[in-house]
N, CA, C and O atoms as a DFTB+ gen file, in Angstrom:
468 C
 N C O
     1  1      96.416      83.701     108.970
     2  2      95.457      84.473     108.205
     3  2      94.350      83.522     107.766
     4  3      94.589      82.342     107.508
     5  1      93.290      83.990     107.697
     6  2      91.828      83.279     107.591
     7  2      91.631      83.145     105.686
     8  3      91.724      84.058     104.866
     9  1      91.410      82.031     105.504
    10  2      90.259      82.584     104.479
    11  2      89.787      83.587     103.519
    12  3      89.893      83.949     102.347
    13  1      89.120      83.886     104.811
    14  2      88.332      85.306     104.348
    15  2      89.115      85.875     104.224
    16  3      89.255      86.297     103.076
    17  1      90.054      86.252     105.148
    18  2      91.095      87.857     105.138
    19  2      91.293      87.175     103.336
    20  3      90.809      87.852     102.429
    21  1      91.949      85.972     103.026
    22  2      92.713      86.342     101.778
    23  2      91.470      86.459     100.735
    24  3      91.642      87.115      99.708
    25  1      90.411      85.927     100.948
    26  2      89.512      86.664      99.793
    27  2      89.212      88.036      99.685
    28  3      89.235      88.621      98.602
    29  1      88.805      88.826     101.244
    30  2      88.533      90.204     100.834
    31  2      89.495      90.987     100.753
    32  3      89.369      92.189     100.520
    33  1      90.841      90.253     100.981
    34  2      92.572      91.218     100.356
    35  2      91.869      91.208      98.868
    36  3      91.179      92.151      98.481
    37  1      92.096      90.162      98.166
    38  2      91.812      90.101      96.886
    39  2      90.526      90.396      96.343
    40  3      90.475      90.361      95.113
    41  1      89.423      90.692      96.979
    42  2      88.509      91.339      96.435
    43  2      89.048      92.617      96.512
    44  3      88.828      92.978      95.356
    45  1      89.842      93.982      97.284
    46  2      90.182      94.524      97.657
    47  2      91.243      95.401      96.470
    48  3      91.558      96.572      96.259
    49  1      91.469      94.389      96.033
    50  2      92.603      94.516      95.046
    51  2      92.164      94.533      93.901
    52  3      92.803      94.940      92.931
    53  1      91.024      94.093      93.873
    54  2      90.546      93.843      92.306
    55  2      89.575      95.056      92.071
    56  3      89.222      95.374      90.936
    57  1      88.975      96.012      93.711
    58  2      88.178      97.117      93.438
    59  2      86.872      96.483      93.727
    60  3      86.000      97.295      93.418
    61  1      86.455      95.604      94.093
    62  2      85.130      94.538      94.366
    63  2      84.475      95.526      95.562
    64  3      83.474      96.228      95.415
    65  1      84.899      95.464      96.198
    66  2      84.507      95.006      97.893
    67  2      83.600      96.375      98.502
    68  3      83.162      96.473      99.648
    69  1      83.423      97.631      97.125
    70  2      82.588      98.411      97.686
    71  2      83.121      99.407      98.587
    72  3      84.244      99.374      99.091
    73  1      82.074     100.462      98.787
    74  2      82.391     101.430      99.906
    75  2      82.640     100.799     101.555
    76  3      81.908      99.896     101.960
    77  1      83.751     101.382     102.440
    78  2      83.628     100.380     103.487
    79  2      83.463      98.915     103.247
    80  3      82.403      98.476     103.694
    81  1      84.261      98.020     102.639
    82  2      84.495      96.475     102.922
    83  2      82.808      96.064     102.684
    84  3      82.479      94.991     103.190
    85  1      81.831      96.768     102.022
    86  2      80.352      96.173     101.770
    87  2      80.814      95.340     100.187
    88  3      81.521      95.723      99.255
    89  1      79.960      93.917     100.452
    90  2      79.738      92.990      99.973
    91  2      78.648      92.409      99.396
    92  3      78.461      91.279      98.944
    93  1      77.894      93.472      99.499
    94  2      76.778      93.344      98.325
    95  2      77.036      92.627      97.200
    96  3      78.139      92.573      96.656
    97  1      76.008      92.052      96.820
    98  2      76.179      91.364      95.137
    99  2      77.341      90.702      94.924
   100  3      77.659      90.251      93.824
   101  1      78.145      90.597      96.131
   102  2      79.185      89.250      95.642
   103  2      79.567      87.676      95.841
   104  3      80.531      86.922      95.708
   105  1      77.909      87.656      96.329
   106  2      78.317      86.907      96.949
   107  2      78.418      85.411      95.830
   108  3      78.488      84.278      96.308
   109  1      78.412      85.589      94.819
   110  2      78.694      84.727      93.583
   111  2      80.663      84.752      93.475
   112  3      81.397      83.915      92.952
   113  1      81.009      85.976      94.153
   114  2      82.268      85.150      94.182
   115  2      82.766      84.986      95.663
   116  3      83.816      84.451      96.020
   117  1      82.067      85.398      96.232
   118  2      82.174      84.690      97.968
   119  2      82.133      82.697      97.369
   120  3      83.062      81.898      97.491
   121  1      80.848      82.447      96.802
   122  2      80.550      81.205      96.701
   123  2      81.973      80.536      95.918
   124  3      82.155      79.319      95.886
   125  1      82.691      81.274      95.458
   126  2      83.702      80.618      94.227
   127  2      85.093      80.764      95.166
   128  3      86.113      80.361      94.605
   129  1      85.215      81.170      96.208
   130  2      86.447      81.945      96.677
   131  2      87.137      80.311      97.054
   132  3      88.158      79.936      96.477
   133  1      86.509      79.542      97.962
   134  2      87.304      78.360      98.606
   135  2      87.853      77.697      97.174
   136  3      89.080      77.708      97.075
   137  1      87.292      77.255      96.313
   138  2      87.420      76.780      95.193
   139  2      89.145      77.703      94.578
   140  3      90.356      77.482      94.532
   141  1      88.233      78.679      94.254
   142  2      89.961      79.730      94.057
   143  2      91.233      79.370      94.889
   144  3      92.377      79.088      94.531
   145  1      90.703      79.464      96.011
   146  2      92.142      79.418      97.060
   147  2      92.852      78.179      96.769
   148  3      93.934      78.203      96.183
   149  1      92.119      76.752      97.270
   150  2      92.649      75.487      96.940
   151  2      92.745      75.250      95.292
   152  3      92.661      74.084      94.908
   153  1      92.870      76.014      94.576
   154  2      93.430      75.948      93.241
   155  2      94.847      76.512      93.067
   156  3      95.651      75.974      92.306
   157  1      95.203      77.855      93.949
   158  2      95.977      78.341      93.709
   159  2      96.906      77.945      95.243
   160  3      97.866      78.592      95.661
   161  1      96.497      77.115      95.677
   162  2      97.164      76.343      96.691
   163  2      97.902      75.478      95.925
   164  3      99.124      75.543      95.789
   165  1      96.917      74.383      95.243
   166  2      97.463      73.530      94.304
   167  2      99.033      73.683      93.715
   168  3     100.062      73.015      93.618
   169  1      98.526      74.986      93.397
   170  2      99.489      75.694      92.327
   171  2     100.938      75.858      92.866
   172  3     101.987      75.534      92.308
   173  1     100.779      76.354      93.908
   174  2     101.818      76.859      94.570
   175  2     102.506      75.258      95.479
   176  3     103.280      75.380      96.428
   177  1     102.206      74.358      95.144
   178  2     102.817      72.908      96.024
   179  2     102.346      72.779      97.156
   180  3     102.880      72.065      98.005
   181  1     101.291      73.436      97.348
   182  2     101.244      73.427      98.699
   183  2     100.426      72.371      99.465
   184  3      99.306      72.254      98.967
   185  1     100.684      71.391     100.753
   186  2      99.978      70.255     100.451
   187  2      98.563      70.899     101.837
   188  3      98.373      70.393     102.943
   189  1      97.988      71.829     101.362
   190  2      96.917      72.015     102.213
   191  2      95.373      72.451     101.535
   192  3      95.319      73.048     100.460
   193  1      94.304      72.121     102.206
   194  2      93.107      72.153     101.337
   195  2      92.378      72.781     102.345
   196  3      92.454      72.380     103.506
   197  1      91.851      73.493     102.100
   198  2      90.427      74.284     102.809
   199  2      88.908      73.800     102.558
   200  3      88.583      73.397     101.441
   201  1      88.186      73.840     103.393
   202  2      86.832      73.856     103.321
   203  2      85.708      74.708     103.376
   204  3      84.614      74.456     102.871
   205  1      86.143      76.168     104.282
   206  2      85.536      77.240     104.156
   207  2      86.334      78.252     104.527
   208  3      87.391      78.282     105.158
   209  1      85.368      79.433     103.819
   210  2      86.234      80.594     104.328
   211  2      86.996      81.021     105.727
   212  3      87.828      81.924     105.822
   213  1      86.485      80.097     106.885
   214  2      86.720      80.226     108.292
   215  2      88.224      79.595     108.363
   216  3      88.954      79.882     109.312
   217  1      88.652      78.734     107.330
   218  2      89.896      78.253     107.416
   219  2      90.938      79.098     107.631
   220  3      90.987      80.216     107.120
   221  1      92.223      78.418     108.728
   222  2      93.204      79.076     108.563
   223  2      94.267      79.012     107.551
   224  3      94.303      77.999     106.852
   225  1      95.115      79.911     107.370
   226  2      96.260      79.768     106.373
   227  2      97.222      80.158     106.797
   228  3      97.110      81.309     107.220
   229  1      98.631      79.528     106.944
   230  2     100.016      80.101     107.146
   231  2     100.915      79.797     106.427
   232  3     101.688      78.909     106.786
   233  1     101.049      80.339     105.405
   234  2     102.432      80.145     104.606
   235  2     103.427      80.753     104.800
   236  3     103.408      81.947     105.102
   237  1     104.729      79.917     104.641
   238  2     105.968      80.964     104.948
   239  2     106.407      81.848     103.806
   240  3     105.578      82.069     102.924
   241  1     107.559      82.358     103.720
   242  2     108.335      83.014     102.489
   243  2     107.431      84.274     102.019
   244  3     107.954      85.008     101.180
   245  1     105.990      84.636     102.520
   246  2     105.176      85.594     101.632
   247  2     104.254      84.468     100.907
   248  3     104.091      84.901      99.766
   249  1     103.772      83.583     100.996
   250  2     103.040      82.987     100.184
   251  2     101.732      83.478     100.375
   252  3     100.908      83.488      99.461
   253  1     101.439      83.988     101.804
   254  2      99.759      84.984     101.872
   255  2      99.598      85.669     100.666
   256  3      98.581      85.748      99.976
   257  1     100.900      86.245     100.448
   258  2     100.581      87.867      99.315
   259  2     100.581      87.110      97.998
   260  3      99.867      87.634      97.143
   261  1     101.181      86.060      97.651
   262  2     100.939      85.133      96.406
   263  2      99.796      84.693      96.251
   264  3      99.185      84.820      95.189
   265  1      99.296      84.064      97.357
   266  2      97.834      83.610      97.302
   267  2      96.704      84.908      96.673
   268  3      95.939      84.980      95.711
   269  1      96.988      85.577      97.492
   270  2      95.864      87.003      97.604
   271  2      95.838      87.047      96.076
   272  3      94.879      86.397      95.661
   273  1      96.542      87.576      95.133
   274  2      97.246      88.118      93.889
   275  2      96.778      86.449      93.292
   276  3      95.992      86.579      92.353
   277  1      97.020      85.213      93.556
   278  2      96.362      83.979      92.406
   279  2      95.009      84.030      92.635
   280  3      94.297      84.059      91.631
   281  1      94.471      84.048      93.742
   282  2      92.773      84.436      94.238
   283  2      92.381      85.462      93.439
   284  3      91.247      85.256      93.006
   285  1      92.861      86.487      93.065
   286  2      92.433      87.941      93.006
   287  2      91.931      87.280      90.720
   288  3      91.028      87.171      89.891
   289  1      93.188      87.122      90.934
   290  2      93.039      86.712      88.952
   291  2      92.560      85.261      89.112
   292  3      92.888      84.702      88.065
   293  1      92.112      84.623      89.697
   294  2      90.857      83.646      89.525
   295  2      89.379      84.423      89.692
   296  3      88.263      84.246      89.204
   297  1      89.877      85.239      90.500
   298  2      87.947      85.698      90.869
   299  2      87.583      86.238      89.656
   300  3      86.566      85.850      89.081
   301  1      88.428      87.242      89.125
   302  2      88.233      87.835      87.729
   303  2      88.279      87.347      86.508
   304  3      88.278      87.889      85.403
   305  1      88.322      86.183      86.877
   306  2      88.649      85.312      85.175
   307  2      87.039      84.635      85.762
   308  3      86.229      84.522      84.842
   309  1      86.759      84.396      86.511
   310  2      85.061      83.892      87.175
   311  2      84.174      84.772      86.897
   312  3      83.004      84.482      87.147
   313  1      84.406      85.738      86.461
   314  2      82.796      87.238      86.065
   315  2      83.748      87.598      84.508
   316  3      83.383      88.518      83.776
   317  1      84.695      86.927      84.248
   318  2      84.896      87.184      82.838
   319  2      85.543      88.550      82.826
   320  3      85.543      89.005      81.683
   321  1      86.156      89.445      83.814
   322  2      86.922      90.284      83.694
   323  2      88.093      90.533      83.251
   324  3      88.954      90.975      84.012
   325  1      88.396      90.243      81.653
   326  2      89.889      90.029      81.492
   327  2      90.925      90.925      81.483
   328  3      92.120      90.681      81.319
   329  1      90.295      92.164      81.702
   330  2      91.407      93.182      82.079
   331  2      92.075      92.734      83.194
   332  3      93.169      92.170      83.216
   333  1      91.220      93.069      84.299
   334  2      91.996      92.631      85.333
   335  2      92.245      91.209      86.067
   336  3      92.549      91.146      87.258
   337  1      92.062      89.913      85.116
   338  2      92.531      89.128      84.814
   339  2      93.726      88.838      84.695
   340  3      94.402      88.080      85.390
   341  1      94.253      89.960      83.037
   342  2      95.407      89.332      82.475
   343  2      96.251      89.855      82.991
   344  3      97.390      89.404      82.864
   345  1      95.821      91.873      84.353
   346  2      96.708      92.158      84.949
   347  2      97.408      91.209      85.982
   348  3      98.622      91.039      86.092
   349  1      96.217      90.509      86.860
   350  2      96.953      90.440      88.198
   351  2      97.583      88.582      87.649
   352  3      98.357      87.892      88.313
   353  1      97.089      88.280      86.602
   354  2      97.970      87.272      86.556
   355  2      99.400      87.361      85.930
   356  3     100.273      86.516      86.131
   357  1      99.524      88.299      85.273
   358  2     101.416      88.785      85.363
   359  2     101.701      89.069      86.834
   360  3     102.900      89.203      87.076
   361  1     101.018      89.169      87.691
   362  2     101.688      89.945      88.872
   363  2     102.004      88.844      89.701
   364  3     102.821      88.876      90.621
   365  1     100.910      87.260      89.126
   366  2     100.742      86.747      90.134
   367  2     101.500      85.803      89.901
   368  3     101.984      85.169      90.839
   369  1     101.940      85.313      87.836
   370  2     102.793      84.540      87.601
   371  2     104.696      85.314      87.992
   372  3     105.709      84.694      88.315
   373  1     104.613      85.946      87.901
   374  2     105.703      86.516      89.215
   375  2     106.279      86.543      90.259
   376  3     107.468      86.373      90.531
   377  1     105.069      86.852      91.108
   378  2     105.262      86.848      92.584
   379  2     105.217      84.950      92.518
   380  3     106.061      84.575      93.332
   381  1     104.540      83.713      91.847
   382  2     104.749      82.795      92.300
   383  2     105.952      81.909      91.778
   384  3     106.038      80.731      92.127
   385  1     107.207      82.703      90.635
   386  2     108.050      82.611      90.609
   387  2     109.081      82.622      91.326
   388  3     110.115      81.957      91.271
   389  1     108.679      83.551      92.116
   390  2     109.685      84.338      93.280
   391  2     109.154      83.409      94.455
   392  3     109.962      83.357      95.382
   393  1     108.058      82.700      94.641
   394  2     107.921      82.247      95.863
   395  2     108.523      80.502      95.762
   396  3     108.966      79.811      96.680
   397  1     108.343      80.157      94.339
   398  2     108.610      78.592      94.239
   399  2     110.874      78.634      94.029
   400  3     111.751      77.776      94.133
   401  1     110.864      79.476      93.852
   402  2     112.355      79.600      93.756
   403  2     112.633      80.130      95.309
   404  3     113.861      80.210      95.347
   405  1     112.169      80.493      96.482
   406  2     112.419      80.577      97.836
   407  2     112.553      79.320      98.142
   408  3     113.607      78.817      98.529
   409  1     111.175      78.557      97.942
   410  2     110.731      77.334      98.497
   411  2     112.556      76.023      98.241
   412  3     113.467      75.464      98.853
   413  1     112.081      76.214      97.155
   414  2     113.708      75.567      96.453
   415  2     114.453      75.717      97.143
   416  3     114.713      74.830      97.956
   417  1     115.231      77.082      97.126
   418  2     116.646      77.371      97.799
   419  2     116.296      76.547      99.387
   420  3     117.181      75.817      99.834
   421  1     115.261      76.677     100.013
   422  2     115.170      76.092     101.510
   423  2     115.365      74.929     100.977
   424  3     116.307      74.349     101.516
   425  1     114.734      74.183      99.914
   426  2     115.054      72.615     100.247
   427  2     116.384      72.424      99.663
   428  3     117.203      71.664     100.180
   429  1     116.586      73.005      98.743
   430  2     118.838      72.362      98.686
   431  2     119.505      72.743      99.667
   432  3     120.645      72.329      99.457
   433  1     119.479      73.331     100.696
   434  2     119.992      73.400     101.442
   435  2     120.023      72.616     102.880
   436  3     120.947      72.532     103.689
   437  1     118.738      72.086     102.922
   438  2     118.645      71.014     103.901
   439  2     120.085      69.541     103.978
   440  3     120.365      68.889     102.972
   441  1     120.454      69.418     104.712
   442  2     121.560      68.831     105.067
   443  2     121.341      67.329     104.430
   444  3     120.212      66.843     104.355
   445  1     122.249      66.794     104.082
   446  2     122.184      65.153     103.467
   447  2     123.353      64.659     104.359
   448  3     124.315      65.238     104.864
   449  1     122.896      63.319     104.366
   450  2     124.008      62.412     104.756
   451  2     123.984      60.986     103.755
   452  3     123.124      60.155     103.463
   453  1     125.473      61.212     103.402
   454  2     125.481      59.616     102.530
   455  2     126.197      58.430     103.285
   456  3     127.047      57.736     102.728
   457  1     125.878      58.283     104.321
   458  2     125.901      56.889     105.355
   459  2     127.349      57.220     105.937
   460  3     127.986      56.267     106.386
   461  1     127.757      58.122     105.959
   462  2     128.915      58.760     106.891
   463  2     130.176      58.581     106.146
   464  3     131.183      58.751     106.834
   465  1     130.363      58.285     104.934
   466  2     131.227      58.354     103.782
   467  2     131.788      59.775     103.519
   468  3     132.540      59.974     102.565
C-alpha cells in the first residue's frame, strides 16, 4: 500500500476528501501527511521512514489499518479538530495496543538456543 492510499483512507475517515475522492483545499494536509505517517511509524516500532507520498508501505499483523486510524488523528489534531481528534485517537490508541501486543507474541516465540545445554 502507497502512501497516498494511507492518507486518503484517513482523509476518508475523517470526512475530508469531498464528493468523489476531490481534494480541494487540502492540500495543507496533503503537505503534513508524510510527516504524520513517519510519526506514527515511529510510534508503532517500526524501523521504516518515508519520503513521499509515492512511498510504499507493508506492514504485517494489520498495521495498514493502525497507521490509517494514527494518520487520521494526527491530520485532525493539524487543523485543530478535536472532536475528531480525541475520537480516532481512542480508536487508534487501541487498535495500536492490539498491534504492539501481536508484534510481541511473534517475537517470544522465536526460537532460542543456549549453546546446546
Amino acid at each position: 500500500m502507497t502512501a497516498n492510499k494511507i492518507f486518503l483512507a484517513s482523509l476518508d475517515l475523517l470526512g475530508y476528501s469531498g464528493i468523489n475522492g476531490d481534494k480541494s483545499g487540502l492540500e495543507v494536509l496533503e503537505s503534513r501527511a508524510v510527516c504524520a505517517i513517519n510519526q506514527i511509524l515511529a510510534d508503532l516500532s517500526v524501523n521504516i521512514e518515508i519520503s513521499t507520498l509515492e512511498d510504499t508501505l507493508a506492514l504485517q499483523n494489520g498495521g495498514n489499518e493502525v497507521l490509517i486510524y494514527g494518520v487520521a488523528m494526527l491530520l485532525a489534531l493539524s487543523i485543530d479538530d478535536a472532536e475528531k481528534n480525541r475520537f480516532f485517537a481512542t480508536i487508534y490508541n487501541r487498535k495500536r495496543t492490539s498491534y504492539k501486543v501481536e508484534i510481541a507474541k511473534i517475537n517470544d516465540v522465536l526460537p532460542f538456543s543456549d549453546g546446546g545445554v
